[in-house]
VEXDREN-2710 file (C-alpha; in Angstrom, 1 decimal):
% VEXDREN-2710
k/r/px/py/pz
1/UNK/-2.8/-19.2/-14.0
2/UNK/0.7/-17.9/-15.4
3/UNK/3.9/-20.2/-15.2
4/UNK/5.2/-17.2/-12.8
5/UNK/2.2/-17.6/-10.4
6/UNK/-0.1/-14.5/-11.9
7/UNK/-3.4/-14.6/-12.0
8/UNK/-5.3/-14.0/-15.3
9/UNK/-5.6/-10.4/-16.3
10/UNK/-3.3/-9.1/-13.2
11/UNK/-0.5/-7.9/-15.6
12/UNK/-1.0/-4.5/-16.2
13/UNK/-0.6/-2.9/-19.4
14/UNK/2.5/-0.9/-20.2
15/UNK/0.8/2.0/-21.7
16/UNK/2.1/5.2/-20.2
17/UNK/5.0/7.0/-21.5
18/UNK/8.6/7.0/-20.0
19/UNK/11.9/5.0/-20.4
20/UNK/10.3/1.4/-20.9
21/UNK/12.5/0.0/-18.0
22/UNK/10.8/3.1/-16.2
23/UNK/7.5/1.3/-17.1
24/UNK/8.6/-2.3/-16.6
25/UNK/9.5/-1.3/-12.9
26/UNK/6.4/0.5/-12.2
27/UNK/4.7/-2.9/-13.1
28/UNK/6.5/-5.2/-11.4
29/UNK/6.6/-2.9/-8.5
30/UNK/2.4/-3.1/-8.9
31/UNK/2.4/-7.0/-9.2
32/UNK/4.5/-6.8/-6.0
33/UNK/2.4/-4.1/-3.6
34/UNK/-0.4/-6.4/-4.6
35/UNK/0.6/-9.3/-3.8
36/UNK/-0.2/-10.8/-7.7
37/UNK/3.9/-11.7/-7.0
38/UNK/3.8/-13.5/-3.2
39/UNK/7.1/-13.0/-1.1
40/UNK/9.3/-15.3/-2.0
41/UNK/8.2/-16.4/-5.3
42/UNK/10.8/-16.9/-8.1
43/UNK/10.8/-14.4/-11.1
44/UNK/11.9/-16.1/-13.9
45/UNK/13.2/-12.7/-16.2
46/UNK/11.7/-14.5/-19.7
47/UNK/8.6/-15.8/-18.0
48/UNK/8.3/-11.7/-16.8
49/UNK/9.2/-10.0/-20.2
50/UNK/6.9/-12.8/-22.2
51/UNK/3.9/-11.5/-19.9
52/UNK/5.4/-7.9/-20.0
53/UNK/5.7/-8.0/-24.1
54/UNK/9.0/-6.9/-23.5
55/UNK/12.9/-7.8/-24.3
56/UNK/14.9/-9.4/-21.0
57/UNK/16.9/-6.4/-20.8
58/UNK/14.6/-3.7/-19.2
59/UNK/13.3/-6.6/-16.9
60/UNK/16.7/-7.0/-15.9
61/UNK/17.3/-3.3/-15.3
62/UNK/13.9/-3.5/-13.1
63/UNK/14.7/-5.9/-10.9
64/UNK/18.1/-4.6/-10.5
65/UNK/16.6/-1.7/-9.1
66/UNK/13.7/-3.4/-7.1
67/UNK/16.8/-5.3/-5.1
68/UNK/18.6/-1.6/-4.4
69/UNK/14.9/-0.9/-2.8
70/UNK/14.2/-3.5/-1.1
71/UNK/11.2/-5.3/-2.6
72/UNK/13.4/-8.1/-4.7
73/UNK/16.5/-9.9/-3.3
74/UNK/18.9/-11.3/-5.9
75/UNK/20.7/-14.6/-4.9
76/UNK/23.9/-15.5/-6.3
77/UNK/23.6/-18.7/-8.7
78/UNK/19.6/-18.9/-8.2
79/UNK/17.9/-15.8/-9.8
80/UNK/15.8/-13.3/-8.0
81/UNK/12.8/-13.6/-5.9
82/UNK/10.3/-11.2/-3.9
83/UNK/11.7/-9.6/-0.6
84/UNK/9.8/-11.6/2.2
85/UNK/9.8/-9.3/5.2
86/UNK/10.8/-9.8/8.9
87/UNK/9.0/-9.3/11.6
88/UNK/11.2/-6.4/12.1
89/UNK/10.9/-4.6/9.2
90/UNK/7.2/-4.9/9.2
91/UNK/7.2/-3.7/12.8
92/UNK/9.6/-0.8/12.3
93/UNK/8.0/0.2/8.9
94/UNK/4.4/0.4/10.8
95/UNK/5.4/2.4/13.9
96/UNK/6.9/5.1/11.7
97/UNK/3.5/5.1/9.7
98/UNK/1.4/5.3/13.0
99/UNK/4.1/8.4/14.0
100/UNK/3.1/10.1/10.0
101/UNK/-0.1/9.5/10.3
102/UNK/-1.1/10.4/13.7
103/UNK/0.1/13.9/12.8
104/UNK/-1.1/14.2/9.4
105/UNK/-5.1/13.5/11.1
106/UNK/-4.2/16.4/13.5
107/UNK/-3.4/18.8/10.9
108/UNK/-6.2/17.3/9.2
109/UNK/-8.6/18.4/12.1
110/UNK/-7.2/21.7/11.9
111/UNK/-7.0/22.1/7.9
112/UNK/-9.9/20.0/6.3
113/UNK/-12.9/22.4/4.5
114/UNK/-15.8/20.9/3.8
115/UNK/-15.1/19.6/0.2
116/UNK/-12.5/17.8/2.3
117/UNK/-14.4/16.1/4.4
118/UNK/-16.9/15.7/1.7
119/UNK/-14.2/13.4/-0.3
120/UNK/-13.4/10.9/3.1
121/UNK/-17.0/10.5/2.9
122/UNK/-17.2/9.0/-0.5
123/UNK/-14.4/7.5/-0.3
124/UNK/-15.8/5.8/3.0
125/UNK/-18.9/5.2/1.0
126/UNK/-17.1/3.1/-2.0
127/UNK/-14.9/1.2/0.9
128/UNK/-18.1/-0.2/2.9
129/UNK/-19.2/-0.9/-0.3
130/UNK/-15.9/-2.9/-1.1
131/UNK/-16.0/-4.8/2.2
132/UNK/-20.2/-5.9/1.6
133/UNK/-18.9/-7.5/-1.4
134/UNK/-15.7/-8.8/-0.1
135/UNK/-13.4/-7.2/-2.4
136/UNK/-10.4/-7.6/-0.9
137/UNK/-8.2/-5.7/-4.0
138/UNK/-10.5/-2.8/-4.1
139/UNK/-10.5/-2.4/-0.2
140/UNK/-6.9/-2.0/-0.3
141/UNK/-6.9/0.5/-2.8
142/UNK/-9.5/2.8/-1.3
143/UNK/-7.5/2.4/2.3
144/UNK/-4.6/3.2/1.0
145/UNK/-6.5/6.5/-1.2
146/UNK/-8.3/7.8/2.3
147/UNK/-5.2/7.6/4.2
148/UNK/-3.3/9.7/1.1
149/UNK/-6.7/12.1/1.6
150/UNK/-6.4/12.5/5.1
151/UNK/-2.3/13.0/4.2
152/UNK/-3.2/16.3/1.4
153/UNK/-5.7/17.7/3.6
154/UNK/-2.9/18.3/6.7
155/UNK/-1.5/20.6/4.2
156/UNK/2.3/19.2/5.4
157/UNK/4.3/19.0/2.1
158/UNK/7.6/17.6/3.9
159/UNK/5.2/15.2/5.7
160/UNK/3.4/13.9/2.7
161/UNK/6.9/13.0/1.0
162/UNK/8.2/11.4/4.1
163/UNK/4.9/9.7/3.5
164/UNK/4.8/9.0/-0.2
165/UNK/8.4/6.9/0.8
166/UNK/6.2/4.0/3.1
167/UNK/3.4/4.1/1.1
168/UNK/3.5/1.0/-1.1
169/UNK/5.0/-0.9/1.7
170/UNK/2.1/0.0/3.7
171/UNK/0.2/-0.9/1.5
172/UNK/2.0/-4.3/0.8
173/UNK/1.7/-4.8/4.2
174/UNK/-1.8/-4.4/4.7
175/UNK/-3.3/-6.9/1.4
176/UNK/-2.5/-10.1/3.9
177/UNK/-5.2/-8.1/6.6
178/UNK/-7.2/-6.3/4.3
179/UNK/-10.6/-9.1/4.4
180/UNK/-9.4/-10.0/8.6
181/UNK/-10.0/-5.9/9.4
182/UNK/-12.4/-5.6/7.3
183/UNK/-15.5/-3.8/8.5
184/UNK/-14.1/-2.6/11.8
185/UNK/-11.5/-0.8/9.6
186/UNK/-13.5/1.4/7.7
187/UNK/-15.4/1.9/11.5
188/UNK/-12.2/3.3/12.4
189/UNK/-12.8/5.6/9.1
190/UNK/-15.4/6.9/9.9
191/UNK/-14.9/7.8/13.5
192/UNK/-11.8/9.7/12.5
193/UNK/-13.6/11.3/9.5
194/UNK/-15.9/12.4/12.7
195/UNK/-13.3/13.9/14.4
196/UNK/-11.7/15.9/11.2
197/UNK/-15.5/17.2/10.7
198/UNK/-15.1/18.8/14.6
199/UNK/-11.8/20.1/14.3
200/UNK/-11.1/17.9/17.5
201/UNK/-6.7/17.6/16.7
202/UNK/-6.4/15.8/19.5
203/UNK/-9.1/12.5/18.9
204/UNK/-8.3/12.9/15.6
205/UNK/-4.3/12.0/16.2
206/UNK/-5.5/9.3/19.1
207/UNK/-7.9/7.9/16.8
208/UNK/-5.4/7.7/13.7
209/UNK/-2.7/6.2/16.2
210/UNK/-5.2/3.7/17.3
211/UNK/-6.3/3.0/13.7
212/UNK/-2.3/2.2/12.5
213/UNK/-1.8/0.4/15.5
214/UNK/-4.6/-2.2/14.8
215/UNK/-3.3/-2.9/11.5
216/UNK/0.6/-3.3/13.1
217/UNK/-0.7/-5.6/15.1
218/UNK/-2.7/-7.5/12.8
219/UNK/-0.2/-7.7/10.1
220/UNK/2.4/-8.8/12.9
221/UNK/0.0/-11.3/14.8
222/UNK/-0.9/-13.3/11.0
223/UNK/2.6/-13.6/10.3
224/UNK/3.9/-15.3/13.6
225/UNK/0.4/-17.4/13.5
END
């Protein structure tokens, strides 16, 4: 275990090309959607570049810009530590997803071809697989790559960026319920792949609405427990 909290082998490499405080954020922004940073833990900026292999100065600039969006807050005298969401952002954040998603699985009913459908189905496939071996990370990645699937097959480009913007806080939001939805989530998967195949619009927006909704109230219910 790192000083900062991380586990072993969750810092990622800074490989890609870009402005190294491009990269920097991009990482922390990972450590954070996946919960490797908790909400509310300290981030101590040397701890951070020592695990990074970088200078202070572009993890400065990164979490500069992770407070403008949100995900850090800064604290005057005492350094910066992970945004820990209220109930009320988690609840607002949610209900717009269920409204973007709901519409994107109607479209998707009326837009998916068969090489569509044929890609929820794998990915279905490799998250049943995920939950039999209760892994957790790799649950919430495939969840977060079928929703984005059923998102590019509605065809919607203004409704996949409006998308793109909740993303990672939905998907920060739904690590803590990932292992508690578990099987019955990827149900829900595969009933709405169902209705895509039919071209039913309408189960297919009730079932996605129902689908968001479980997780809203999940996420809400574990965090007032």
């Amino acid at each position: 275990m790192l000083s900062t909290g991380l586990p072993q082998g969750a810092v990622p490499r800074l490989e890609r090309p870009g402005p190294l405080r491009d990269r920097v954020y991009e990482a922390l922004l990972e450590l954070i959607t996946t919960r490797a940073l908790q909400p509310g833990q300290h981030l101590v900026e040397s701890e951070l570049a020592g695990h990074l292999g970088v200078s202070r100065q572009p993890v400065r600039e990164a979490l500069q810009r992770l407070n403008t969006e949100g995900w850090v807050d800064l604290r005057p005298a005492q350094g910066a530590f992970v945004h820990e969401p209220t109930e009320q952002e988690a609840d607002q954040l949610l209900t717009v997803r269920t409204l973007l998603e709901a519409e994107a699985a109607r479209l998707a009913a009326l837009n998916a071809d068969s090489a569509g459908i044929e890609a929820l189905e794998e990915i279905l496939a490799l998250g049943l697989e995920a939950v039999a071996s209760d892994d957790v990370e790799a649950a919430v990645v495939l969840n977060a790559r079928f929703h984005a699937k059923i998102m590019d097959l509605a065809g919607n480009a203004v409704l996949a960026e409006l998308a793109a913007q909740v993303g990672r806080r939905v998907r920060w939001y739904h690590a803590p319920v990932a292992r508690q939805r578990g099987g019955r989530s990827w149900a829900e998967h595969r009933d709405l792949i169902a209705a895509v195949a039919a071209r039913d619009e309408q189960l297919a927006e009730r079932l996605m609405r129902e689908h968001t909704e479980h997780t809203r109230r999940s996420y809400l219910a574990q965090a007032t427990s």
